[in-house]
N, C-alpha and C positions, 0 to 999 in steps of 0.2 A: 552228663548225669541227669534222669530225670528227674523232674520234681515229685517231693512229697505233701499229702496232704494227711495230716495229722486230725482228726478226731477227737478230743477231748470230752468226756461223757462222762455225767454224775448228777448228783441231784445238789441244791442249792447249799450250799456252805462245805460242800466235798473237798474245796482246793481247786476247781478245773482253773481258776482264773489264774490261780498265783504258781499253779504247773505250766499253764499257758506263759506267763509271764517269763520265768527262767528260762522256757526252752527257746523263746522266742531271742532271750538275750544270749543262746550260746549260742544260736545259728541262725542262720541268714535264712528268714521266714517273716512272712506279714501273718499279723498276729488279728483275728476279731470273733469280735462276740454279740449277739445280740444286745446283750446291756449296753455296748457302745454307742444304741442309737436311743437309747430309751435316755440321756441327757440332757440337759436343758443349755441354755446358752452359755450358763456359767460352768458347766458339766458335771455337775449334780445329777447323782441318777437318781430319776422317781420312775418306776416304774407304772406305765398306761396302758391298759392290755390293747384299749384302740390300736396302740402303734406296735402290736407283737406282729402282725403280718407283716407289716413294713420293714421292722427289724428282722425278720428271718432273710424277709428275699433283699434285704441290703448285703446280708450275709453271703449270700451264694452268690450275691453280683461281685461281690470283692472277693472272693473265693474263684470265680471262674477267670477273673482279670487277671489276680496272682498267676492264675498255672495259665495261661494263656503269653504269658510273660517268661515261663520256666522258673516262676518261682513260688516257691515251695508256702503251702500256708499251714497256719495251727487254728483252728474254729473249736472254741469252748462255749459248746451248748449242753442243757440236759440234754436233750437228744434219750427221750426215755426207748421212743419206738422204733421197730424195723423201718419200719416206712422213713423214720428222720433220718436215721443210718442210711439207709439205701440212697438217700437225695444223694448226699458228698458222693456216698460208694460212687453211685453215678457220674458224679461230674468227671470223679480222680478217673474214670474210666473215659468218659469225655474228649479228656487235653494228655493220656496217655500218663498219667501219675500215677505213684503209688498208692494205697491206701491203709491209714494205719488207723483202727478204732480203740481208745486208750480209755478204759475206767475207773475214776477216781472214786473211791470207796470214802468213803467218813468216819473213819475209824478213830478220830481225834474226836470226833463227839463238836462238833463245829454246829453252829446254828446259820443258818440263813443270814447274810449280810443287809438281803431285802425284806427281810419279815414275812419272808410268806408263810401265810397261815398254815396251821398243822392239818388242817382238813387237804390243800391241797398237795401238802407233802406224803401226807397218804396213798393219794391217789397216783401221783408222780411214783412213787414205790412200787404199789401195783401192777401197775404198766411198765414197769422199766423191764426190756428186754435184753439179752447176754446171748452170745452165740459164743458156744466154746468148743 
């Protein structure tokens, strides 16, 4: 069977994490997220925008390991634009997976775990892309 690559997309306090979380414990899948590398040594996240390039392409390095391995991964990012969608679509196409892109809506009225500011959750809105 081949592997899937799972997509998780929404904007800050939507749930991606804690959807990512359960799905990762019903099924045999490596689970990451760019906040995984925004930690500190005690693993405290603070978010450093210096380290958001870092943290993406940590993301797709462990993203392409996984399905290069046949195993299947879950990556929860905003992921607002096509262009972010299209990187995974990419890979899942890459190592022969499938592609699933899943939208976490915020209908629980959740706020940001990180605090990010309402200017740039705006904007984050804006630009959030859907293909339906």
């Amino acid at each position: 069977m081949k592997p899937t690559l799972y997509l998780i997309r929404g904007l800050p306090g939507s749930g991606k994490s804690t959807l990512a979380d359960r799905m990762a414990w019903a099924m045999p899948a490596e689970r990451v997220e760019a906040d995984q590398f925004m930690q500190d040594e005690a693993g405290i996240y603070k978010f450093d925008p210096d380290k958001l390039m870092y943290a993406h392409s940590r993301c797709r390095v462990v993203t392409r390991e996984a399905l290069e391995q046949g195993v299947s991964v879950i990556v929860s990012n905003t992921s607002t634009t096509e262009k972010e969608v299209e990187v995974y679509s990419r890979i899942a196409n890459d190592y022969g997976a499938n592609f699933v892109s899943i939208v976490v809506e915020n209908r629980h009225g959740n706020e940001s775990v990180h605090d990010v500011p309402a200017e740039t959750m705006q904007k984050m809105k804006n630009r959030f892309s859907i293909k339906l």
